[in-house]
C-alpha positions as CSV (number, residue, x, y, z in Angstrom):
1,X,0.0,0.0,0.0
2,X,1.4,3.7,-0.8
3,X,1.7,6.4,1.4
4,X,-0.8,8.6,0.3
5,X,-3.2,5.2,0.4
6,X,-2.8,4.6,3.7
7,X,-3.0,8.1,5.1
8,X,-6.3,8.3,3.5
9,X,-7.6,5.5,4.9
10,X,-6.1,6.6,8.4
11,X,-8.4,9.4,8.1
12,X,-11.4,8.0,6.5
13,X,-11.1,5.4,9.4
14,X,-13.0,7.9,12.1
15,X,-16.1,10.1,11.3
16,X,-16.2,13.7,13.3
17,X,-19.3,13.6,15.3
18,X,-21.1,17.1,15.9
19,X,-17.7,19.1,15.5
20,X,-19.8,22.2,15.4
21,X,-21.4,21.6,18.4
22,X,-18.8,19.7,20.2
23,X,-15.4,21.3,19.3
24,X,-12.3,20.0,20.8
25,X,-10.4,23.1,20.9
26,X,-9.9,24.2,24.3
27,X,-11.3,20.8,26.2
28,X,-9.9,18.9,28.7
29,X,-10.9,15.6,29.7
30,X,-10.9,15.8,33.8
31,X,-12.3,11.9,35.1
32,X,-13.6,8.9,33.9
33,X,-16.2,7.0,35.6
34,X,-17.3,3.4,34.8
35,X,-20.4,2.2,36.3
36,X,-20.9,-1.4,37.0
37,X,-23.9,-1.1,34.7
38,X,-21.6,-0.9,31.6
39,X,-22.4,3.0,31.8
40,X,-19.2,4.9,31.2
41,X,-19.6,8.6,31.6
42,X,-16.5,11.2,30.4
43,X,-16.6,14.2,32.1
44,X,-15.1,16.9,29.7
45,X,-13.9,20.4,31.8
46,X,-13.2,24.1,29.5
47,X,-9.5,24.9,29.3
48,X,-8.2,26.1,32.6
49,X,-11.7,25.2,34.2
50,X,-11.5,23.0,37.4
51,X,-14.8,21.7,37.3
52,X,-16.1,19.8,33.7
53,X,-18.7,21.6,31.7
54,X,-19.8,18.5,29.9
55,X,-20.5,15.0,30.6
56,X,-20.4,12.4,27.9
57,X,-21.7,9.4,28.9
58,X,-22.4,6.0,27.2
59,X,-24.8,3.3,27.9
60,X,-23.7,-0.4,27.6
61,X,-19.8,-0.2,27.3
62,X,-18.4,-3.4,25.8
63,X,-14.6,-2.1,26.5
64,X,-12.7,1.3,27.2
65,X,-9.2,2.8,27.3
66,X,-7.7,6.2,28.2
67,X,-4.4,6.6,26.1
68,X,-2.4,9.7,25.5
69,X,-3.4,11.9,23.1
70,X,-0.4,11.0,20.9
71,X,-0.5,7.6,20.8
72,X,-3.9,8.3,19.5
73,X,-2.1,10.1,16.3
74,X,-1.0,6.6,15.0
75,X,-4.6,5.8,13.3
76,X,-6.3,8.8,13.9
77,X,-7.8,11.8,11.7
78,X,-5.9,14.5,10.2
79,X,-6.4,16.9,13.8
80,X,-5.5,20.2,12.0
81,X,-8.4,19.7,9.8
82,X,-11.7,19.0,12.4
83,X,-11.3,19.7,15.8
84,X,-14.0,17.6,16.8
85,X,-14.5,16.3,20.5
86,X,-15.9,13.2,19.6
87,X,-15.4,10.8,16.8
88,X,-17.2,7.2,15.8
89,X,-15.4,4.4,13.3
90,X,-16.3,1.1,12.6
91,X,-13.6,-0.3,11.4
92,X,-10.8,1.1,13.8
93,X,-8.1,-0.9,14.5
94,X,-9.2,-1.1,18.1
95,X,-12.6,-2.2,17.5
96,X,-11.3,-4.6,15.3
97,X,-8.6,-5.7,17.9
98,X,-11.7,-5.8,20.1
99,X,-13.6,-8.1,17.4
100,X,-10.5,-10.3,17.2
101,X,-10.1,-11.3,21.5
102,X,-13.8,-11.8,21.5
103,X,-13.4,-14.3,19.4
104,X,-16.6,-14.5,17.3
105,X,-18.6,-13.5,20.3
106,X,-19.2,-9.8,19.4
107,X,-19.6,-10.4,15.6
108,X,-23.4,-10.0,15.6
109,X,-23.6,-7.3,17.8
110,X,-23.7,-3.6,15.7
111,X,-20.9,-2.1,17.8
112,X,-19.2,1.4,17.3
113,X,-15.7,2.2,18.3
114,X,-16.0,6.3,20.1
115,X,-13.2,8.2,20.7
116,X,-13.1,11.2,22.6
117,X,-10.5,13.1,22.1
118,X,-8.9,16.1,24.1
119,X,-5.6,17.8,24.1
120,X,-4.6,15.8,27.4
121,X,-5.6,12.3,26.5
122,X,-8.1,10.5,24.5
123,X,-11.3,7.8,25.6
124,X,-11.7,4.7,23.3
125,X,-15.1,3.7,23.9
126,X,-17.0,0.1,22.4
127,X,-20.5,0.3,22.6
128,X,-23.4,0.1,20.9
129,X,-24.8,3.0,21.4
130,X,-24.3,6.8,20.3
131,X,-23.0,9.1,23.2
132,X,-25.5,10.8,25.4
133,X,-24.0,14.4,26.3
134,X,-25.0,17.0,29.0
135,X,-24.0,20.2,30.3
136,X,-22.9,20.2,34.1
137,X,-22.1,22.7,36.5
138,X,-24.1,25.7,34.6
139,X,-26.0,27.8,37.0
């Protein structure tokens, strides 16, 4: 496979989600809360903000990972181009690492491979379902 080849299937691998209304830029991720219901809620705090503005959370987790945000660079969109927060991929190599250790056990199941990413690390999130996303700590 060519350079150019692969680069554009590194970035045609994840799919901004809502980057107009859920812009990276300026976003830290603060904590990360599992719930032994397979909830997994993000909590997502303005730069140079103590407490998180936004809580992403999603319903039925499969699997998660925090990594930093450079690793995340190795098979991830272009960042320069969309700034989003959040991203969705079906075919990224983690879901698919995912697919593989299950061993045929996931294979019917229509999962989705989130990442949310910030300029201090980034949440790979399995699930099913699309992220549900609320504003905390407004008054």
């Amino acid at each position: 496979m060519s350079d150019n080849a692969e680069s554009t299937m590194k970035q045609d691998t994840y799919q901004p989600w809502r980057p107009e209304q859920f812009p990276r830029v300026g976003r830290e991720i603060v904590a990360v809360r599992w719930h032994p219901s397979g909830e997994l809620k993000i909590e997502v705090a303005e730069a140079g903000a103590d407490a998180p503005s936004l809580a992403v959370t999603f319903a039925h987790t499969q699997a998660y990972q925090g990594v930093d945000e450079g690793l995340r660079l190795l098979d991830s969109p272009d960042w320069s181009q969309v700034r989003a927060l959040i991203y969705c991929s079906r075919n990224s190599p983690y879901l698919l690492r995912f697919r593989e250790n299950a061993a045929g056990t996931m294979d019917n199941f229509p999962l989705t491979h989130w990442l949310v990413a910030s300029g201090n690390e980034c949440v790979d999130v399995i699930t099913e379902c699309e992220p549900i996303i609320v504003s905390v700590g407004a008054e």
